[in-house]
N, CA, C and O atoms as a Tripos MOL2 file, in Angstrom:
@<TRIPOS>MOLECULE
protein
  264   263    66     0     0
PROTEIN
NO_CHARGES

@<TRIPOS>ATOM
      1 N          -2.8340    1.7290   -7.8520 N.3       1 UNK1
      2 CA         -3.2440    1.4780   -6.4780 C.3       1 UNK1
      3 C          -3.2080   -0.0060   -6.1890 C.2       1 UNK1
      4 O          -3.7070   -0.7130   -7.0650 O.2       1 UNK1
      5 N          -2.6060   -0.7370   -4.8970 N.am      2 UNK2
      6 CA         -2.5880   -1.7660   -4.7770 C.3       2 UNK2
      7 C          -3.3780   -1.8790   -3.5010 C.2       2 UNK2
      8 O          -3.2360   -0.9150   -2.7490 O.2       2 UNK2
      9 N          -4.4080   -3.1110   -2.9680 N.am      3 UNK3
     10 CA         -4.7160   -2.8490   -1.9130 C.3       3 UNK3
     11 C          -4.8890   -4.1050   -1.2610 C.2       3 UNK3
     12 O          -5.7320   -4.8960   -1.6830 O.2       3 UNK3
     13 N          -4.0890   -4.3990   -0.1540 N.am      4 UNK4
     14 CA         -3.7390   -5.9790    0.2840 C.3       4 UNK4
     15 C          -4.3650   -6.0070    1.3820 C.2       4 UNK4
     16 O          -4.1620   -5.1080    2.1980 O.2       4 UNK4
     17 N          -5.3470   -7.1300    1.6810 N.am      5 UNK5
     18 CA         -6.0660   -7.6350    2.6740 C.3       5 UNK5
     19 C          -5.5850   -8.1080    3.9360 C.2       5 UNK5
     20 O          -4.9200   -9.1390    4.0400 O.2       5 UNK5
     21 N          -5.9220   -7.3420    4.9400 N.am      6 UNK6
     22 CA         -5.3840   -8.2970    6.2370 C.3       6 UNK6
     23 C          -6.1510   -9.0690    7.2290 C.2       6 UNK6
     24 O          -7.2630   -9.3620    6.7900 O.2       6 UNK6
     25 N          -5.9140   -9.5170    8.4840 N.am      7 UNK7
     26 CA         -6.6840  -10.2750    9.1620 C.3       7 UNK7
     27 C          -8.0790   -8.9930    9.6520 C.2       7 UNK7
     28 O          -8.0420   -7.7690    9.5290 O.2       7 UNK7
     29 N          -8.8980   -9.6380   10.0620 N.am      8 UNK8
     30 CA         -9.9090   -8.6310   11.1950 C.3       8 UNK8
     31 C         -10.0190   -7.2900   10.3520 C.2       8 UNK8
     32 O          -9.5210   -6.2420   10.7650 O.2       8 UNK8
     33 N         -10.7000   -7.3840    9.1470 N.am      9 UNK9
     34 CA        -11.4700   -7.0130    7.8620 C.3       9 UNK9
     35 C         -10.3720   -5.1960    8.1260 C.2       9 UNK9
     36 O         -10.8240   -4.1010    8.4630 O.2       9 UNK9
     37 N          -8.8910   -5.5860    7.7970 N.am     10 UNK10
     38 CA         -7.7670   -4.4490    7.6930 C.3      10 UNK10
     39 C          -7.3980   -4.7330    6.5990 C.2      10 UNK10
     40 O          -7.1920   -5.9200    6.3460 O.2      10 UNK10
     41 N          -7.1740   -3.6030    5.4740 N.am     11 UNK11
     42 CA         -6.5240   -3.5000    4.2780 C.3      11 UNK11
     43 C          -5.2620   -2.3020    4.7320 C.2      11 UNK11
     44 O          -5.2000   -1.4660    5.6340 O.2      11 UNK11
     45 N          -4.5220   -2.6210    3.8420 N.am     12 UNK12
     46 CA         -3.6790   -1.2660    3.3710 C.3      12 UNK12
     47 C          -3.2860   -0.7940    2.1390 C.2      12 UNK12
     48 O          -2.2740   -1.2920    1.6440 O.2      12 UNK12
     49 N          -3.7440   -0.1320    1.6800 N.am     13 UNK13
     50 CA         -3.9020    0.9000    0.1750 C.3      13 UNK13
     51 C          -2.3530    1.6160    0.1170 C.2      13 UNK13
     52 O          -2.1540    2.5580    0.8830 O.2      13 UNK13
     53 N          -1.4680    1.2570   -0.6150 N.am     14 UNK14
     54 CA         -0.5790    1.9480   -1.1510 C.3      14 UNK14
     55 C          -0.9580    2.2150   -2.7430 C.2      14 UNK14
     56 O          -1.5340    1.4690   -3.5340 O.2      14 UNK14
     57 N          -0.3090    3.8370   -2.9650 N.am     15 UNK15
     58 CA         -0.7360    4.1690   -4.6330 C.3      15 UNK15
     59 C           0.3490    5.4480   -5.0480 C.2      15 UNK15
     60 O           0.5480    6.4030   -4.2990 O.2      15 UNK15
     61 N           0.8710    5.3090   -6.1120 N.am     16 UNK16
     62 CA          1.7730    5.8210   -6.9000 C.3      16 UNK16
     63 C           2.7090    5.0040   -6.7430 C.2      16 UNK16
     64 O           3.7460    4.8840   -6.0910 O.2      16 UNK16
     65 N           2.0520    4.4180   -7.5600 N.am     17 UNK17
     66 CA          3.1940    2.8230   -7.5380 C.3      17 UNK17
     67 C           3.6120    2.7890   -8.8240 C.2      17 UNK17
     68 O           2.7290    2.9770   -9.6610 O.2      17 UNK17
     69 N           4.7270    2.5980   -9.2200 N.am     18 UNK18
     70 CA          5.7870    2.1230  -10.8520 C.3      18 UNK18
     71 C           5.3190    0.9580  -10.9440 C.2      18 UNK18
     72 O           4.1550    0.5800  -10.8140 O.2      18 UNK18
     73 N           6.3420    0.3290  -11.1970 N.am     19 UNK19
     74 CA          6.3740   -1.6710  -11.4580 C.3      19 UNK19
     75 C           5.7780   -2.1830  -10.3780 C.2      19 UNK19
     76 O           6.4820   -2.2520   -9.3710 O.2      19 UNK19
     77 N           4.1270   -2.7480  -10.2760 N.am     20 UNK20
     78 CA          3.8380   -3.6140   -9.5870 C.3      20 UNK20
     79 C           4.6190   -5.4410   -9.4590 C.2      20 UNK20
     80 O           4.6760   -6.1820  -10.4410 O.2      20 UNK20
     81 N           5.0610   -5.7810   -8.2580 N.am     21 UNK21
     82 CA          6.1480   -7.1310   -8.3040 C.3      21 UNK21
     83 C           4.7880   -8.3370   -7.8700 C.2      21 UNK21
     84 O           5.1090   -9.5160   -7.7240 O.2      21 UNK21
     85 N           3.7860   -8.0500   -7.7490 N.am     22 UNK22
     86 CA          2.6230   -8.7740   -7.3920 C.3      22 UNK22
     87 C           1.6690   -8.6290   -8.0370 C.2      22 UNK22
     88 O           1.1370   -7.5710   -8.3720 O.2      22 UNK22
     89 N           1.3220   -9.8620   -8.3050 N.am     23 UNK23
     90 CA         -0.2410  -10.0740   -8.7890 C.3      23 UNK23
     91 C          -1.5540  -10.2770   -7.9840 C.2      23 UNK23
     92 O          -1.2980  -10.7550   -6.8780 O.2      23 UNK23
     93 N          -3.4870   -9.9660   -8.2830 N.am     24 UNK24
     94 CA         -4.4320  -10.2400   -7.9020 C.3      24 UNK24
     95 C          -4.2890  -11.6720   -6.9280 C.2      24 UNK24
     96 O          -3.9040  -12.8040   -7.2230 O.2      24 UNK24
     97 N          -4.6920  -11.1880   -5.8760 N.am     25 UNK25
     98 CA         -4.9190  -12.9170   -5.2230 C.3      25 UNK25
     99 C          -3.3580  -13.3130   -4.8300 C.2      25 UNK25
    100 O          -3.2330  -14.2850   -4.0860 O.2      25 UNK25
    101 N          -2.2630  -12.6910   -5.2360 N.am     26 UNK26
    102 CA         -1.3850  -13.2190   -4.3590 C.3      26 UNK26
    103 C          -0.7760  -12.9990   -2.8390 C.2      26 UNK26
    104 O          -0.4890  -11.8890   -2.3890 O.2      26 UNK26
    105 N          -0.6220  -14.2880   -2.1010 N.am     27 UNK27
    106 CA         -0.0080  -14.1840   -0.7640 C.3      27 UNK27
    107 C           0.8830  -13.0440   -0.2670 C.2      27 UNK27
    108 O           1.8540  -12.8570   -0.9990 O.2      27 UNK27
    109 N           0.8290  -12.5490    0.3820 N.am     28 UNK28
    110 CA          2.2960  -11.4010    0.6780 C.3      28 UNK28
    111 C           2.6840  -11.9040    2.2870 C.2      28 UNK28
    112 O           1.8860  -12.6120    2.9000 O.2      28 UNK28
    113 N           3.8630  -11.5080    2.8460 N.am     29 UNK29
    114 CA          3.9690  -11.7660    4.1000 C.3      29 UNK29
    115 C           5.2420  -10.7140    4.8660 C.2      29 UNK29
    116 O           6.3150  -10.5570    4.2840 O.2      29 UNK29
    117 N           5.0450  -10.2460    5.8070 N.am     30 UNK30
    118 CA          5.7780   -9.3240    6.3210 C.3      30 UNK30
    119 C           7.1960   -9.3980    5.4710 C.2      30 UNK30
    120 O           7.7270  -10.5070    5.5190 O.2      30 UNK30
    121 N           8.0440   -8.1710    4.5310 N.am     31 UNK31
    122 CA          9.0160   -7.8270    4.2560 C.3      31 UNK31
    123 C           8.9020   -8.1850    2.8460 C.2      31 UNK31
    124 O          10.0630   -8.0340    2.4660 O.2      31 UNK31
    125 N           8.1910   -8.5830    1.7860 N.am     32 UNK32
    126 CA          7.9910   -9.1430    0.9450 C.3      32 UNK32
    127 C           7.8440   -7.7270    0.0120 C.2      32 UNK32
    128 O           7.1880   -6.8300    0.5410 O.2      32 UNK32
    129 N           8.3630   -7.4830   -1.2330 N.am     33 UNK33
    130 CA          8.8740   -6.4580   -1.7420 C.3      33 UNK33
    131 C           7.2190   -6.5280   -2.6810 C.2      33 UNK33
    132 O           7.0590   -7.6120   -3.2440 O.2      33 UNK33
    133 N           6.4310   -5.8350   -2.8100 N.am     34 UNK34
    134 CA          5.2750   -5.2670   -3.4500 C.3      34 UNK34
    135 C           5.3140   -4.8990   -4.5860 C.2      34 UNK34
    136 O           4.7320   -5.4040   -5.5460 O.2      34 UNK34
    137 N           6.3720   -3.5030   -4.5560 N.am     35 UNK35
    138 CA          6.2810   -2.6480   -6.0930 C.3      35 UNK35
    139 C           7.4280   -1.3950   -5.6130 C.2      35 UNK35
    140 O           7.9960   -1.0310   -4.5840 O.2      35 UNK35
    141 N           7.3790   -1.1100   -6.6770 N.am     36 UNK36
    142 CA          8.5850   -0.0470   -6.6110 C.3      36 UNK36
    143 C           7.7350    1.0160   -6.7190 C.2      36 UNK36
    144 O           6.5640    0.8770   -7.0720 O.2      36 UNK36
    145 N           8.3140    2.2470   -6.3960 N.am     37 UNK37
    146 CA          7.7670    3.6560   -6.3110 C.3      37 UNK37
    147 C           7.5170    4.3160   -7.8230 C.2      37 UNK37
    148 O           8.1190    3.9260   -8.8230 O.2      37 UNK37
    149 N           6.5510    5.3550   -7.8150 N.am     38 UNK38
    150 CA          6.7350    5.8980   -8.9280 C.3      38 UNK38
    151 C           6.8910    7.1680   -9.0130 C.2      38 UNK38
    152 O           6.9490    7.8510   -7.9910 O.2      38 UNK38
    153 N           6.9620    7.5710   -9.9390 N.am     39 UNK39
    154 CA          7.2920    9.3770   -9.9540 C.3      39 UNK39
    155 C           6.0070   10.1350  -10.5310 C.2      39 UNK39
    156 O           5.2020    9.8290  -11.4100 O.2      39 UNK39
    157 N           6.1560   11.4500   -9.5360 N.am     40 UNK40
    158 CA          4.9470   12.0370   -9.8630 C.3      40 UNK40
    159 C           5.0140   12.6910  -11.6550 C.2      40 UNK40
    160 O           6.1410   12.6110  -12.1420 O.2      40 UNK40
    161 N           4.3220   13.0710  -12.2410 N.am     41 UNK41
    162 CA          3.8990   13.6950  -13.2970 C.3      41 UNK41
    163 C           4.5820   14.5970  -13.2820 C.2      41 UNK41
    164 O           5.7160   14.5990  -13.7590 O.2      41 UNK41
    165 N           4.0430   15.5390  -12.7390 N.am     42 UNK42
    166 CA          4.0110   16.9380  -12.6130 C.3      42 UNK42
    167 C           5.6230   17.2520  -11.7650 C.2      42 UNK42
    168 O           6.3250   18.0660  -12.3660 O.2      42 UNK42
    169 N           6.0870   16.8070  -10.7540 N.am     43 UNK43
    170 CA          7.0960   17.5980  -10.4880 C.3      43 UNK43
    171 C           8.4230   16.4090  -10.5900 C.2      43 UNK43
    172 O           9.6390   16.5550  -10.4630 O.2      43 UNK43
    173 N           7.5560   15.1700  -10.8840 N.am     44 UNK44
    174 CA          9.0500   14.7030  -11.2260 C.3      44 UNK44
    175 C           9.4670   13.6450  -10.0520 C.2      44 UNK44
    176 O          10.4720   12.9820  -10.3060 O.2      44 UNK44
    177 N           8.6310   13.3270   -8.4210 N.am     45 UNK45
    178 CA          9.5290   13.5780   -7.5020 C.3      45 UNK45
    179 C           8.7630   11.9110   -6.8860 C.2      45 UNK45
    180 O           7.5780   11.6040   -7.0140 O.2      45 UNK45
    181 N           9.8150   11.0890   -6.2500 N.am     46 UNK46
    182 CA          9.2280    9.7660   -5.9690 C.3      46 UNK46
    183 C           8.6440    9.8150   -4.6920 C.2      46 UNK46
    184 O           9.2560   10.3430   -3.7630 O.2      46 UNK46
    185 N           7.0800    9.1250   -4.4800 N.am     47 UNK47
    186 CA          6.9030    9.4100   -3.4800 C.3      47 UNK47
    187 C           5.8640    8.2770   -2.6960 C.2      47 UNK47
    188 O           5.9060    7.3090   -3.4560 O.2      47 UNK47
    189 N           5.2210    8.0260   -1.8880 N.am     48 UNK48
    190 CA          4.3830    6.8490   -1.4870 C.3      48 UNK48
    191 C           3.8170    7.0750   -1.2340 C.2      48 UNK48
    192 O           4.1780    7.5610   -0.1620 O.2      48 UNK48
    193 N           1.7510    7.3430   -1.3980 N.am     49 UNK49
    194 CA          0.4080    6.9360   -0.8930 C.3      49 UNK49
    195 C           0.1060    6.3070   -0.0850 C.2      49 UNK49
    196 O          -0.9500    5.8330   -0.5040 O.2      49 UNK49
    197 N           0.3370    5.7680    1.2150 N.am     50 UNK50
    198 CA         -0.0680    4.3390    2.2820 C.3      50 UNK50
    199 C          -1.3040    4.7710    3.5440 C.2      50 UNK50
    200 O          -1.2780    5.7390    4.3050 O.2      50 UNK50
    201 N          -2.0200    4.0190    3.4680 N.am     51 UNK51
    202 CA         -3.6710    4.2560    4.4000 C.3      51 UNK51
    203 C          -3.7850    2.9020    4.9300 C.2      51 UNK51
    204 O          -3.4530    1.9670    4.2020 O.2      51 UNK51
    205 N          -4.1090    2.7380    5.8230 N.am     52 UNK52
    206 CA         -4.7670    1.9570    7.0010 C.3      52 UNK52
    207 C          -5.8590    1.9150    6.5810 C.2      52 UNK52
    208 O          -6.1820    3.0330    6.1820 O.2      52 UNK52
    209 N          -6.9390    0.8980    6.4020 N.am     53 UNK53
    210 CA         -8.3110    0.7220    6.3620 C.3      53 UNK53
    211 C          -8.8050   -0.5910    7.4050 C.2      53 UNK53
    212 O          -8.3150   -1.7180    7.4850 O.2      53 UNK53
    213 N          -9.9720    0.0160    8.1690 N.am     54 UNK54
    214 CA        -10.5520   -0.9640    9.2300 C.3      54 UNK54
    215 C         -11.8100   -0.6720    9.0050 C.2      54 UNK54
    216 O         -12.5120    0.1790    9.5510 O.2      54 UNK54
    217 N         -12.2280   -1.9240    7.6120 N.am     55 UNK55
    218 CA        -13.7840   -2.0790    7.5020 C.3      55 UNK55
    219 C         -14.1100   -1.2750    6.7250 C.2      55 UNK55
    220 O         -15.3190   -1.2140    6.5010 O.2      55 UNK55
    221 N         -13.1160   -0.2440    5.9260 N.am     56 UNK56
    222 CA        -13.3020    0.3740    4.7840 C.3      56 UNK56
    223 C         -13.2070    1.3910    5.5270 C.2      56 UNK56
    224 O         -14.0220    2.1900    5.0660 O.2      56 UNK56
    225 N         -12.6470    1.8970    6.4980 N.am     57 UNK57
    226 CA        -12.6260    3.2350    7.0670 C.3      57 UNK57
    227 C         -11.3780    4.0290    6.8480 C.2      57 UNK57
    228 O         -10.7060    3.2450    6.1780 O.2      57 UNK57
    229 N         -10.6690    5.0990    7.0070 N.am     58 UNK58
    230 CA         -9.2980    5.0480    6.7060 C.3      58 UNK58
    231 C          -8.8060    5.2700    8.6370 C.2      58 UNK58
    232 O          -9.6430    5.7090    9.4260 O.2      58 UNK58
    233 N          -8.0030    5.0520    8.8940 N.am     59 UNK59
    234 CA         -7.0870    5.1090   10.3070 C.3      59 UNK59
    235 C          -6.0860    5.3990   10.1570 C.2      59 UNK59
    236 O          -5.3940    5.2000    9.1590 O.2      59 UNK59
    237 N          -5.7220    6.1090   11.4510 N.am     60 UNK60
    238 CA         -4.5220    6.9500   11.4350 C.3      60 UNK60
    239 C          -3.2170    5.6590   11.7170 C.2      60 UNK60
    240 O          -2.9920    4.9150   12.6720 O.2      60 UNK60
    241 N          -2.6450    5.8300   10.5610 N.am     61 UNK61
    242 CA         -1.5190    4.9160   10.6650 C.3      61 UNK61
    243 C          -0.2660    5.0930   11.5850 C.2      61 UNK61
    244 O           0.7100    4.3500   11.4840 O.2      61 UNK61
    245 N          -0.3450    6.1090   12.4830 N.am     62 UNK62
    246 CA          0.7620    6.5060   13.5530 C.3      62 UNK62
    247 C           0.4170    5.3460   14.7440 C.2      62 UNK62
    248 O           1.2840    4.8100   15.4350 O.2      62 UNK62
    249 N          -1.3530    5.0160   14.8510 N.am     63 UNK63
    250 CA         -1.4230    3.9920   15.8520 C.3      63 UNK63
    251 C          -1.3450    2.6060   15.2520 C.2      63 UNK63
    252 O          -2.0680    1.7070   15.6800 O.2      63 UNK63
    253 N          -0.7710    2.4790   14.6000 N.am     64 UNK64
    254 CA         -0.5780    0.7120   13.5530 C.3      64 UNK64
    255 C           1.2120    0.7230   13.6790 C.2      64 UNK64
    256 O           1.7960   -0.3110   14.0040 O.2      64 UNK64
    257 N           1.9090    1.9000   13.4080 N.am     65 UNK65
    258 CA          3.5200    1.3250   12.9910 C.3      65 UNK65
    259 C           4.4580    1.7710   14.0120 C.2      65 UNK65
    260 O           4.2620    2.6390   14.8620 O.2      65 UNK65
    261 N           5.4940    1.0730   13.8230 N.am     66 UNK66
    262 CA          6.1530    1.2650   15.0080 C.3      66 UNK66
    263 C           7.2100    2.3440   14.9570 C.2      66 UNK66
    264 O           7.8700    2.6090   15.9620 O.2      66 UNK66
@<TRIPOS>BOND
     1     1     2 1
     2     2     3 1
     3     3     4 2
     4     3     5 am
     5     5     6 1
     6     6     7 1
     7     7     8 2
     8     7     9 am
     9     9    10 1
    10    10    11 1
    11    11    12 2
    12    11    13 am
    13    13    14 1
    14    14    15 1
    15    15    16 2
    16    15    17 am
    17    17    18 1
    18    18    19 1
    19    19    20 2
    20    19    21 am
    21    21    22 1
    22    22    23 1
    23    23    24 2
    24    23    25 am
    25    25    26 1
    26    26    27 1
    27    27    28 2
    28    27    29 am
    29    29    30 1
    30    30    31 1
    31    31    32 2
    32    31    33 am
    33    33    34 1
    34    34    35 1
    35    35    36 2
    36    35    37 am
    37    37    38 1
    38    38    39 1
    39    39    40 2
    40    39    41 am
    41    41    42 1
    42    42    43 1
    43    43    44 2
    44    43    45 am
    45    45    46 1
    46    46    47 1
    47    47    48 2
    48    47    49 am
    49    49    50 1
    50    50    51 1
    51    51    52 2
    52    51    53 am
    53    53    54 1
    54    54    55 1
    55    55    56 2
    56    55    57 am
    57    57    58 1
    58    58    59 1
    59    59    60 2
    60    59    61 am
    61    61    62 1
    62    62    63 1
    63    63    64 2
    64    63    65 am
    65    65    66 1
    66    66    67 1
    67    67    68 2
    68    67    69 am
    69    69    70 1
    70    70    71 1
    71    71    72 2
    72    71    73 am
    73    73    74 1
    74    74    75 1
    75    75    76 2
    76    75    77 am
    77    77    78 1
    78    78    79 1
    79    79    80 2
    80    79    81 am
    81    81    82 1
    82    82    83 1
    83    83    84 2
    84    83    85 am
    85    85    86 1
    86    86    87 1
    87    87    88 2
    88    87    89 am
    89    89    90 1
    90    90    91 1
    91    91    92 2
    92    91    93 am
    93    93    94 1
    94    94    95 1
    95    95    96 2
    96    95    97 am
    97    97    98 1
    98    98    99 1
    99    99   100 2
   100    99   101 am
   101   101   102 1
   102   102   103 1
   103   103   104 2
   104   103   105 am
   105   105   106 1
   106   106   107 1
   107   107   108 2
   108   107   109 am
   109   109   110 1
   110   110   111 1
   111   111   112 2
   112   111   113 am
   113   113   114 1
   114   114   115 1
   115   115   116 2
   116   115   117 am
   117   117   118 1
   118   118   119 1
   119   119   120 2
   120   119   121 am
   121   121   122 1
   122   122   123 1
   123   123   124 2
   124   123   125 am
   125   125   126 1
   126   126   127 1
   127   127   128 2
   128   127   129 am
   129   129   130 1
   130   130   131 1
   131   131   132 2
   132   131   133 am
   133   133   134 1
   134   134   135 1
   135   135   136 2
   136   135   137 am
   137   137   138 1
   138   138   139 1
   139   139   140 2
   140   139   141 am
   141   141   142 1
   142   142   143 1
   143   143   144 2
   144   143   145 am
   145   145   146 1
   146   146   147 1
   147   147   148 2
   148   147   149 am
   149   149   150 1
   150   150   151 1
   151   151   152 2
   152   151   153 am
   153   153   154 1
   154   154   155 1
   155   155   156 2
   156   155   157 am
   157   157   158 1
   158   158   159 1
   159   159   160 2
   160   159   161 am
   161   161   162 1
   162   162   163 1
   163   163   164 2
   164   163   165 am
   165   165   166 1
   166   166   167 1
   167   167   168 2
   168   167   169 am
   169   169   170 1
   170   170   171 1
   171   171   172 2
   172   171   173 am
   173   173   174 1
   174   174   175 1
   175   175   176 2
   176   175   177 am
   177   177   178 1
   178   178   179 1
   179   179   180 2
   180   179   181 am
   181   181   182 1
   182   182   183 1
   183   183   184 2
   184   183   185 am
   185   185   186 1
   186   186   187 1
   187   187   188 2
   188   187   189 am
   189   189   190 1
   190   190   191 1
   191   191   192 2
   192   191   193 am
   193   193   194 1
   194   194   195 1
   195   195   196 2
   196   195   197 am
   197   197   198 1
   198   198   199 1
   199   199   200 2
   200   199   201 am
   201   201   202 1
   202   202   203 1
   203   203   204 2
   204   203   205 am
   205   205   206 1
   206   206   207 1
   207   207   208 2
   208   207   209 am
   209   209   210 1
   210   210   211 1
   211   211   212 2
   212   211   213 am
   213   213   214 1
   214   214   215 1
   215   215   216 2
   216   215   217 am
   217   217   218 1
   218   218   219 1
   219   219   220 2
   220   219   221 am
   221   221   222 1
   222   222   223 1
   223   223   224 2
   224   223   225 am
   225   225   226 1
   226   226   227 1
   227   227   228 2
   228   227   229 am
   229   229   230 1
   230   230   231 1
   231   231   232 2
   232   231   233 am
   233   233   234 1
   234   234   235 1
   235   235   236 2
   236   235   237 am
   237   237   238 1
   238   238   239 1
   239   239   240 2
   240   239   241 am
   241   241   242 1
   242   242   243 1
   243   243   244 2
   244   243   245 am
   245   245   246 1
   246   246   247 1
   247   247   248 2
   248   247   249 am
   249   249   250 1
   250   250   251 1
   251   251   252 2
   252   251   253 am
   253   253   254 1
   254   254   255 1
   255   255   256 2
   256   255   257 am
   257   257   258 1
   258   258   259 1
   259   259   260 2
   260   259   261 am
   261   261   262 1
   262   262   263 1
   263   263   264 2
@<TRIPOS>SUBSTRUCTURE
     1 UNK1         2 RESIDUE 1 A UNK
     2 UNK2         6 RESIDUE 1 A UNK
     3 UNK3        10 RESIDUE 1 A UNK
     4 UNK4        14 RESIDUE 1 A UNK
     5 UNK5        18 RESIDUE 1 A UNK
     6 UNK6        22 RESIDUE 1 A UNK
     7 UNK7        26 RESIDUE 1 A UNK
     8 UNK8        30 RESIDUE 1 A UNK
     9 UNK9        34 RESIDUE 1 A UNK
    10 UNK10       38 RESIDUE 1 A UNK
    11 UNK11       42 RESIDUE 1 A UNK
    12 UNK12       46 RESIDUE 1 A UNK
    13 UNK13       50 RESIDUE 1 A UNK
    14 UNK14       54 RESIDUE 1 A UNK
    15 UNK15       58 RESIDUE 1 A UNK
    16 UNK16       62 RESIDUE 1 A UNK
    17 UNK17       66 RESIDUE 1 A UNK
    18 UNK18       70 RESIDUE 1 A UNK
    19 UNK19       74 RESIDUE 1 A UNK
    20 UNK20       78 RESIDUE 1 A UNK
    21 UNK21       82 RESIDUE 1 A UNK
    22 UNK22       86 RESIDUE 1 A UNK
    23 UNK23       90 RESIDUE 1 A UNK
    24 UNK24       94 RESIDUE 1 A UNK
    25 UNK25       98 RESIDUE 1 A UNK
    26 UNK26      102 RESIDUE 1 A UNK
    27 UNK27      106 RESIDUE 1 A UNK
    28 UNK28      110 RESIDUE 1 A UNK
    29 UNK29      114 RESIDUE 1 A UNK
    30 UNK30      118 RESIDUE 1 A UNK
    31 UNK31      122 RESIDUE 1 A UNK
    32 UNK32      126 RESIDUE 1 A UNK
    33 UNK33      130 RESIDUE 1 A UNK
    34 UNK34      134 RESIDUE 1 A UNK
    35 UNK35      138 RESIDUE 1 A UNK
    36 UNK36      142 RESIDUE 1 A UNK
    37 UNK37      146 RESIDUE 1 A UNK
    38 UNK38      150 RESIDUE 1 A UNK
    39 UNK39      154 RESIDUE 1 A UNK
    40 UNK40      158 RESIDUE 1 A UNK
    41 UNK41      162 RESIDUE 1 A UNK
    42 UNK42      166 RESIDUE 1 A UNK
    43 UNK43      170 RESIDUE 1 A UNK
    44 UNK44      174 RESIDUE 1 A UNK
    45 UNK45      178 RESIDUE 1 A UNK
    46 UNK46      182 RESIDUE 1 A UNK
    47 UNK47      186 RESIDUE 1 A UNK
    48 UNK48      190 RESIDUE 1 A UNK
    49 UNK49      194 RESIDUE 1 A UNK
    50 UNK50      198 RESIDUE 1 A UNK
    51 UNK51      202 RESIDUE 1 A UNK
    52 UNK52      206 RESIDUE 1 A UNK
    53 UNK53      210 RESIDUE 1 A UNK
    54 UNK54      214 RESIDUE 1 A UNK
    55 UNK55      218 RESIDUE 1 A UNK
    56 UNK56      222 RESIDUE 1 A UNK
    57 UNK57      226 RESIDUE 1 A UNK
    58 UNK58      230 RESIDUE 1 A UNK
    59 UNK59      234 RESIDUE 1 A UNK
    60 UNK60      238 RESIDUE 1 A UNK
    61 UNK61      242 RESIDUE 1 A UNK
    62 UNK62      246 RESIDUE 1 A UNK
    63 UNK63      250 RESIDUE 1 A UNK
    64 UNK64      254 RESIDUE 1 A UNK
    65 UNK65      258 RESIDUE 1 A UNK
    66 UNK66      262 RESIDUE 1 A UNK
């Protein structure tokens, strides 16, 4: 699980992650490559975890992306 801090107390939690490309405490900035995907256990199949958090809440990420 990786979970990167944004302005106006917003995180976003991505998880089933392979090779993390970032470390604790580092900068990220729009387009900046994170981590590569990983494969599930059980069926084998690559896939992505991603949540919106505002203040530790989770939000529907359909009203955040374009």
């Amino acid at each position: 699980t990786m979970i990167i801090k944004h302005e106006d107390s917003y995180t976003t939690v991505y998880t089933n992650l392979g090779c993390r490309m970032r470390e604790v405490d580092d900068k990220v900035r729009k387009g900046d490559k994170i981590a590569l995907l990983g494969k599930s256990e059980k069926k084998g199949e690559v896939y992505l975890c991603f949540e919106i958090r505002h203040k530790n809440e989770a939000r529907n990420p359909l009203f955040f992306l374009p």
